[in-house]
C-alpha positions as CSV (number, residue, x, y, z in Angstrom):
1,X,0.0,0.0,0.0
2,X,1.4,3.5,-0.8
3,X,2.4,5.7,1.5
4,X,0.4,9.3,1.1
5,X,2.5,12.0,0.6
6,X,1.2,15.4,3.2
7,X,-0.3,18.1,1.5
8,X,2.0,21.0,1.8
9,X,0.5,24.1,1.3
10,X,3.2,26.3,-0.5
11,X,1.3,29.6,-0.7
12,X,0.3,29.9,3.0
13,X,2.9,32.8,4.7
14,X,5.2,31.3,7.2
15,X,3.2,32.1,10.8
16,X,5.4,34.0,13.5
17,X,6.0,31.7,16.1
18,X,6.1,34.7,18.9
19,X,3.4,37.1,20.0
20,X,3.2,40.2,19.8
21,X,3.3,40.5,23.5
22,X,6.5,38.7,23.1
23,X,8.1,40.7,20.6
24,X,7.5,44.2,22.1
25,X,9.3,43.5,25.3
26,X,12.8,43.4,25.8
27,X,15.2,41.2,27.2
28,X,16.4,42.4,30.8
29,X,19.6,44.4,30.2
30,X,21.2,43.9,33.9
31,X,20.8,40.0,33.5
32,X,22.1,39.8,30.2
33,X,25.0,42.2,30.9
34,X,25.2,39.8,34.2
35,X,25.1,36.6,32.0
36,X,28.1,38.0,29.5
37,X,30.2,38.9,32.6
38,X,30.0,34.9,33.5
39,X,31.2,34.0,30.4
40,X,33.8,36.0,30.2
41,X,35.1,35.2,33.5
42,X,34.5,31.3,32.9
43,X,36.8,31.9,30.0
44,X,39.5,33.2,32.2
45,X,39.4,37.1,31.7
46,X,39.9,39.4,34.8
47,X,36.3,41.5,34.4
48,X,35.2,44.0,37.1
49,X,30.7,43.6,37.6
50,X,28.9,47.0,38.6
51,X,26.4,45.5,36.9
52,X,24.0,43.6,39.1
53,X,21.7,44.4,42.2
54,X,22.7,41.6,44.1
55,X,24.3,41.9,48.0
56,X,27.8,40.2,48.3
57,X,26.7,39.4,51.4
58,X,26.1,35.7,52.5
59,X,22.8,34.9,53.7
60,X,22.6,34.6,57.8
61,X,23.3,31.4,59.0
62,X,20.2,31.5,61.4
63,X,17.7,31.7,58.0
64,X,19.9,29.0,56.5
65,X,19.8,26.8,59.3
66,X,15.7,26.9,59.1
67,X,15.7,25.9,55.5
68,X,18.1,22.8,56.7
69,X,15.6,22.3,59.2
70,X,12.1,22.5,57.4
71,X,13.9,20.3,54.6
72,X,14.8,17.7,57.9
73,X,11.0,17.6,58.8
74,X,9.9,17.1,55.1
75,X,7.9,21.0,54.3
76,X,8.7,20.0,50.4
77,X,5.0,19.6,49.4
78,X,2.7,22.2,47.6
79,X,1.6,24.8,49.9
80,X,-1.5,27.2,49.3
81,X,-0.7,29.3,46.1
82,X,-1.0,32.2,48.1
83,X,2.0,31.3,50.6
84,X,1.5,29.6,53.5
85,X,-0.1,31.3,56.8
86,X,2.5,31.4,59.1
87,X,4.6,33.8,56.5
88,X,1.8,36.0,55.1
89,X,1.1,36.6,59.5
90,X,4.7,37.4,59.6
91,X,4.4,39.4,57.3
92,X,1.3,41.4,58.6
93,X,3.2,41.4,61.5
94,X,6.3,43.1,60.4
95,X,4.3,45.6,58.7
96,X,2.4,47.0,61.0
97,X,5.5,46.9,63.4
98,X,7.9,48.7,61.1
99,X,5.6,50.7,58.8
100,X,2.2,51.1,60.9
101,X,0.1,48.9,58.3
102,X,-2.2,46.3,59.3
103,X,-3.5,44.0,56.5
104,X,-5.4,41.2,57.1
105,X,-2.7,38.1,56.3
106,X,-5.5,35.7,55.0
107,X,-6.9,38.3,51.9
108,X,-4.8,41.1,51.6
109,X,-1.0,39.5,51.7
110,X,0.4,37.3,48.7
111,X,3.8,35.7,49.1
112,X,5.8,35.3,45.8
113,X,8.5,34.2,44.0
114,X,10.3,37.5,44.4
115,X,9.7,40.9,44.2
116,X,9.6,41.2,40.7
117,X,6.9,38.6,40.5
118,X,4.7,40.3,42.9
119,X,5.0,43.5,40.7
120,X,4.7,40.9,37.4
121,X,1.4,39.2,39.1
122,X,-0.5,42.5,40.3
123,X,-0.2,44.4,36.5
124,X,-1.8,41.4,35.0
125,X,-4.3,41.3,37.6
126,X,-4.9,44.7,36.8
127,X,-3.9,46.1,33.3
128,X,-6.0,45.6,30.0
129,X,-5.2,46.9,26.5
130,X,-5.7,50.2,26.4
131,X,-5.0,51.2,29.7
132,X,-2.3,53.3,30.4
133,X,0.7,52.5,33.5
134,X,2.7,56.3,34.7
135,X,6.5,55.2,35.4
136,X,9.1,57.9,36.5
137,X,12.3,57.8,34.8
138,X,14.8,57.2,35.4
139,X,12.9,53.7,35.9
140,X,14.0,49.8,36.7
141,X,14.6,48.3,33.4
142,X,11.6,45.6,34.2
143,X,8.9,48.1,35.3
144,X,7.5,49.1,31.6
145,X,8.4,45.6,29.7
146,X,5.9,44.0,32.6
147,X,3.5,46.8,31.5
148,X,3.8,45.7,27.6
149,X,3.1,41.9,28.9
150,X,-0.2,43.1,30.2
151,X,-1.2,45.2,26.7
152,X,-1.4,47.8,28.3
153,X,0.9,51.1,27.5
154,X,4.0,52.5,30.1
155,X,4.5,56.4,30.3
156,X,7.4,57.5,31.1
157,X,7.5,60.5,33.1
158,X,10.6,62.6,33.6
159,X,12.1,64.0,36.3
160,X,15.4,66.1,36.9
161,X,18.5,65.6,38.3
162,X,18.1,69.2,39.4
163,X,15.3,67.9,41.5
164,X,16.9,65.1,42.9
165,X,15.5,62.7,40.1
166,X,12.1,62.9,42.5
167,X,8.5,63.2,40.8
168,X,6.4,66.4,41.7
169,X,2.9,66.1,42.6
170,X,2.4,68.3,39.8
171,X,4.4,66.1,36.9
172,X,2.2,63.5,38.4
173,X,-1.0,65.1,38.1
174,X,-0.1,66.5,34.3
175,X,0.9,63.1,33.2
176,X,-2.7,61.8,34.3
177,X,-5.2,61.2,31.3
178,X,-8.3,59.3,31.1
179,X,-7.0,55.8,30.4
180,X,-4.0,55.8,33.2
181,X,-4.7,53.2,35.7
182,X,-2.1,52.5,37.6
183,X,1.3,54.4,38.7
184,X,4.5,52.9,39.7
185,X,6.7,53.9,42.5
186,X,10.1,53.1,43.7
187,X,11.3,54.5,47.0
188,X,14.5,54.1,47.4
189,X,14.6,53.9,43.9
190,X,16.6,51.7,41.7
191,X,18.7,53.1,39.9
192,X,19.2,56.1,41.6
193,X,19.2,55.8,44.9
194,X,17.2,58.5,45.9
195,X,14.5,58.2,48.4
196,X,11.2,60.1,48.5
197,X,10.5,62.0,52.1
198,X,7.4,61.7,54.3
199,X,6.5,65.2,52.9
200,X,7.3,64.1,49.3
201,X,5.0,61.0,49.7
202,X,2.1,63.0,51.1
203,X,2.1,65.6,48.2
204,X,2.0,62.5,45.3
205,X,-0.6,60.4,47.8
206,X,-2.8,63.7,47.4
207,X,-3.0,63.2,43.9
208,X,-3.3,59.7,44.1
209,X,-6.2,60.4,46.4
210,X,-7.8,63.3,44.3
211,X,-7.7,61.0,40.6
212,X,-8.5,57.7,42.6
213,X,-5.1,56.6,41.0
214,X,-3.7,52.9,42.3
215,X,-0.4,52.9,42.9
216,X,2.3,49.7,43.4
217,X,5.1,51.0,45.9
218,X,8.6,49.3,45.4
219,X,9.9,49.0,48.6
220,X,12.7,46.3,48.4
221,X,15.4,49.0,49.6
222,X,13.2,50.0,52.3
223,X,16.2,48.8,55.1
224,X,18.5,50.2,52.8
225,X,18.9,54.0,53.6
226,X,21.8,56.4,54.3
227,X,20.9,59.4,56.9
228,X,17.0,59.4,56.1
229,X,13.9,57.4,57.1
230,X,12.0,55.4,55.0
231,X,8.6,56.4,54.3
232,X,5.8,54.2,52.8
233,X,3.1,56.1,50.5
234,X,0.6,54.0,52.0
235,X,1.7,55.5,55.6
236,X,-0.3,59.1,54.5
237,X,-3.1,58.1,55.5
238,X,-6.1,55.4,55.2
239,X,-7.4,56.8,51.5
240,X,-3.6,56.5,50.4
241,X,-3.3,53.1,51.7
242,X,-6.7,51.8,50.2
243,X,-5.0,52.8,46.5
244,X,-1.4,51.2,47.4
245,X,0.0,48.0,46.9
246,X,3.2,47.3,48.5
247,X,6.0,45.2,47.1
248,X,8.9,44.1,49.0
249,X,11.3,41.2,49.2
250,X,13.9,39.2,51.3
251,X,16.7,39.4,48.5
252,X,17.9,43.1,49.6
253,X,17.6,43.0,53.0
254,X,18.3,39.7,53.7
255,X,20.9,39.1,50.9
256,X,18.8,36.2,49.8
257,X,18.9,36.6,45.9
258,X,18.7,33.2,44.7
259,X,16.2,32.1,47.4
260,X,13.3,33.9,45.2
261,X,10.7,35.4,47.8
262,X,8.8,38.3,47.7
263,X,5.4,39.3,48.7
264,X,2.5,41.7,48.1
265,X,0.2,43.6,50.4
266,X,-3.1,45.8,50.0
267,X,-6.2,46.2,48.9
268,X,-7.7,42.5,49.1
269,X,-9.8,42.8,45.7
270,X,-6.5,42.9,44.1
271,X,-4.5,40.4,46.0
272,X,-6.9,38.5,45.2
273,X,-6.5,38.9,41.8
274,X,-3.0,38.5,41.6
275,X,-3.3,35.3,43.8
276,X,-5.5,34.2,40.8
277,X,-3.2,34.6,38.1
278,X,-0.1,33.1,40.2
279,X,-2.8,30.4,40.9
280,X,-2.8,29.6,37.2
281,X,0.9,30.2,36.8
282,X,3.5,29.4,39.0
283,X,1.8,27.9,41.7
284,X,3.3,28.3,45.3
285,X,6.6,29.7,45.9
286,X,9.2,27.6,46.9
287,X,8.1,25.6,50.0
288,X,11.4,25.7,52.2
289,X,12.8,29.1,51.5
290,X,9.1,30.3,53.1
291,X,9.5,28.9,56.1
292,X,13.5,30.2,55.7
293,X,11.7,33.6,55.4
294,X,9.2,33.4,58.4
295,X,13.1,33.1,60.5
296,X,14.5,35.8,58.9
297,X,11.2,37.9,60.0
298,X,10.8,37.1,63.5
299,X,14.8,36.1,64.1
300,X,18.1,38.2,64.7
301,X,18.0,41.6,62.7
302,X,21.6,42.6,63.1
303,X,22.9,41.5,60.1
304,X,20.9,44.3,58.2
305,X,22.3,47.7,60.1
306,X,25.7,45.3,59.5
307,X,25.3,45.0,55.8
308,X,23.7,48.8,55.7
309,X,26.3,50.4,57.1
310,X,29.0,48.9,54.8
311,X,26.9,49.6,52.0
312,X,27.1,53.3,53.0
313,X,30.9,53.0,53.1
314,X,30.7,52.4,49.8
315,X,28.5,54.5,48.8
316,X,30.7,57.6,50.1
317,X,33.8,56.1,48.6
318,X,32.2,55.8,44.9
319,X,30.5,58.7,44.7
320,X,33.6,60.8,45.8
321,X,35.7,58.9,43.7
322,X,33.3,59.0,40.0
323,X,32.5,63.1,41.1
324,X,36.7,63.5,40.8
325,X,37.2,61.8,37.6
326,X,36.5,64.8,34.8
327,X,33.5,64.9,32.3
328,X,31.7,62.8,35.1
329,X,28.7,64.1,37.5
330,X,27.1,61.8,40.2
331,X,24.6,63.1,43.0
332,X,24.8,61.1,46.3
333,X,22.1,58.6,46.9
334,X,19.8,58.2,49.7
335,X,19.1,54.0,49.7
336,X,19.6,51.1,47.9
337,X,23.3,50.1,46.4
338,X,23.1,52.2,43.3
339,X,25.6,54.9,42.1
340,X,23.6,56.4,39.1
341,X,26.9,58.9,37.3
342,X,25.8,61.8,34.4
343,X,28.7,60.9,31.5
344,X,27.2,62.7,28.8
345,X,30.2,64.8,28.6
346,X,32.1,61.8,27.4
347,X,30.2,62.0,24.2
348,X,31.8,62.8,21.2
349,X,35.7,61.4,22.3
350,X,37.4,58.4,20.8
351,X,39.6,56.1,22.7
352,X,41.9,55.0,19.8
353,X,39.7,53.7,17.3
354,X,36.8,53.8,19.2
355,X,34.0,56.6,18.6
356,X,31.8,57.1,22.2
357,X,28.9,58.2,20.9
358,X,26.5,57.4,23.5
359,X,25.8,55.8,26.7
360,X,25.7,52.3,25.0
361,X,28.9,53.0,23.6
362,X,30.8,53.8,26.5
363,X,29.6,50.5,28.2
364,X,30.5,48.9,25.4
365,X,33.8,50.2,25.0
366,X,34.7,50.0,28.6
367,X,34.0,46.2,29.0
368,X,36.0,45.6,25.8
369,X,39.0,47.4,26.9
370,X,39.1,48.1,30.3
371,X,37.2,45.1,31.5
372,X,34.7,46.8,33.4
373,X,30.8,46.2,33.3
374,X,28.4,48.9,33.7
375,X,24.9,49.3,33.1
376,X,24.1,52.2,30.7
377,X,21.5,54.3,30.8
378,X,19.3,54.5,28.1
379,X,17.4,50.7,29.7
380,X,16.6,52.8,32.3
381,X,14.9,55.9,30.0
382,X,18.1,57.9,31.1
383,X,20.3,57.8,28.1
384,X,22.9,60.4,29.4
385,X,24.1,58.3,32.6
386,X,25.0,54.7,33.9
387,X,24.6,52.3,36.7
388,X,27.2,51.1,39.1
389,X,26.4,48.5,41.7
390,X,28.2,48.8,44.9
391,X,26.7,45.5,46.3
392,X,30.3,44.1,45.4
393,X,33.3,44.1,48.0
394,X,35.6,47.8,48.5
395,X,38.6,46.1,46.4
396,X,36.5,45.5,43.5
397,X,35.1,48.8,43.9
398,X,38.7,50.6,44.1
399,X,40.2,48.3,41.1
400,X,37.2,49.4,39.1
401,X,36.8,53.1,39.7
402,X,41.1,53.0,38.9
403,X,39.9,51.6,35.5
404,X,37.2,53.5,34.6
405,X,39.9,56.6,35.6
406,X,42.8,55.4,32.9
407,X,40.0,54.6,30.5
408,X,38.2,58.2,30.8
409,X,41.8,59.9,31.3
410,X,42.7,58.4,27.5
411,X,40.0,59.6,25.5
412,X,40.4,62.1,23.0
């Protein structure tokens, strides 16, 4: 019996695999920059990383040692999608300890697989095509490719480094139209550094408050602050806090970057929304680093002022040092780990061959001959500046700022 032959159909286009969901968002610039550093360094070369967010810290043994222990008494099964209980009261509980904020851990908490998760999970609980999401930039690379994934549209909104890169209540209110539904904040802000002040917050939660504007409030560097207090938008008051979700994580704090954990708090309609679409996603986060997290809650907080303080160190050592090397600028940050340099007056030079043209350019240039990473601006809307991560150890810091000195110092 003959075999049939399939019926191809030669004039039918080739179909795009991808979506178009897919193909508008961009790959994440800090991991990829991350990922080439590995490979160069697995080949042998001597690379300097101020490239990502990550504490060189080790996570405290005490939150190790209750992983080992919940893996000991067998806590590997699925837990509720949500998180389990004991966390999401931990959480309550450190929230209305540090920050004044009492959510009800049952509806209005979700624990996740990391902060950036918790931000993924409540945009698609709340975006549609059409609707519009207000970002200040200079941003975190992730914060507008999320808002593509939803179809929905990110705004940019600028600030000024003569302002302290901090959004006005009234850029705010201007950048407001009738399809924005959402705004989100960062405080201390990646990538640069600069936190908003109780007074600050209470102007932008008036707006919030006068549009009915939801907001999701970044605060992953809340423990992470240099000579000011960390204030949460949802702190001004009970119609600011019934438009706020928070996001937070253990990675920052707790130097626990690999362990995945995050969580989300506010208003239970959306919670519960985002608990639905992590429901249908990822499931429950990982089983043993929550009860690892529910230690590092209610155990020994010393580690963080420990870790803080160096960080601060560092902080004063980089910025002097970048602010002393000529044709670059850097104001001094507030929080977080994040030196965020102006290096627009580079533009235009050559070193040898090599034309800097732009922000791009220069990171290029400098991993290629100097052997130092960076993370230029323009992923974070900010074209004229770059990133530098001091969550790295004060002799990598020193041999990299020496580089990026003899590199600038040979341009023509």
């Amino acid at each position: 019996m003959a075999t049939k032959t399939p019926i191809m159909n030669k004039s039918a286009p080739a179909r795009d695999a991808l979506s178009k969901r897919c193909r508008s968002i961009e790959e994440s610039i800090t991991l990829a920059l991350t990922d080439k550093v590995a490979q160069l360094k697995a080949k042998g070369v001597d690379v300097v990383s101020f490239g990502a967010g990550e504490p060189d810290f080790d996570t405290p043994q005490h939150i190790k040692q209750a992983a080992i222990d919940a893996l000991a008494k067998g806590m590997t099964k699925y837990t509720s999608s949500s998180g389990i209980l004991p966390l999401r009261k931990a959480v309550a509980a450190k929230l209305q300890r540090e920050n004044g904020l009492a959510y009800d851990p049952q509806t209005q908490i979700l624990i996740t697989a990391g902060g950036k998760q918790a931000i993924f999970n409540v945009i698609q609980a709340m975006l549609d095509e059409g609707d519009e999401c207000l970002i200040a930039a200079p941003y975190w690379v992730s914060y507008p490719e999320m808002v593509k994934t939803s179809g929905a549209t990110p705004v940019a909104v600028p600030t000024r480094e003569a302002e302290g890169f901090k959004l006005t209540a009234r850029a705010l209110a201007g950048a407001i139209t009738p399809r924005t539904k959402l705004f989100i904040h960062c405080s201390p802000s990646n990538p640069t550094g600069i936190a908003y002040s109780e007074a600050e917050q209470r102007e932008l939660a008036t707006v919030l408050v006068d549009h009915q504007l939801h907001v999701i409030s970044d605060e992953v560097y809340e423990k992470l602050v240099f000579g000011v207090k960390h204030h949460s938008i949802a702190q001004c008051g009970p119609e600011a806090k019934a438009l706020t979700i928070i996001v937070n994580s253990f990675s920052k704090s707790y130097a626990m970057t690999g362990w995945r954990m995050g969580y989300a708090a506010g208003p239970a309609d959306i919670i519960g929304g985002a608990a639905k679409i992590q429901s249908q996603s990822t499931s429950n986060p990982n089983s043993i680093t929550q009860y690892a997290c529910v230690t590092a809650l209610e155990g020994d907080q010393s580690m963080i002022e420990t870790m803080r303080a160096e960080y601060e160190k560092r902080r004063d050592y980089i910025v002097t040092r970048l602010n002393a090397i000529h044709g670059i600028s850097c104001i001094k940050p507030e929080g977080a780990f994040y030196a965020f340099p102006r290096i627009d007056k580079l533009f235009g030079r050559k070193h040898g061959s090599r034309a800097i043209g732009d922000a791009n350019e220069f990171a290029t240039a400098l991993l290629d001959i100097a052997r130092v990473l960076v993370v230029p601006g323009p992923g974070f809307g900010a074209p004229e500046y770059m990133r530098l991560s001091y969550a790295t150890s004060m002799k990598t810091i020193v041999e990299g700022l020496d580089r990026i000195e003899k590199f600038v110092r040979e341009l023509v």
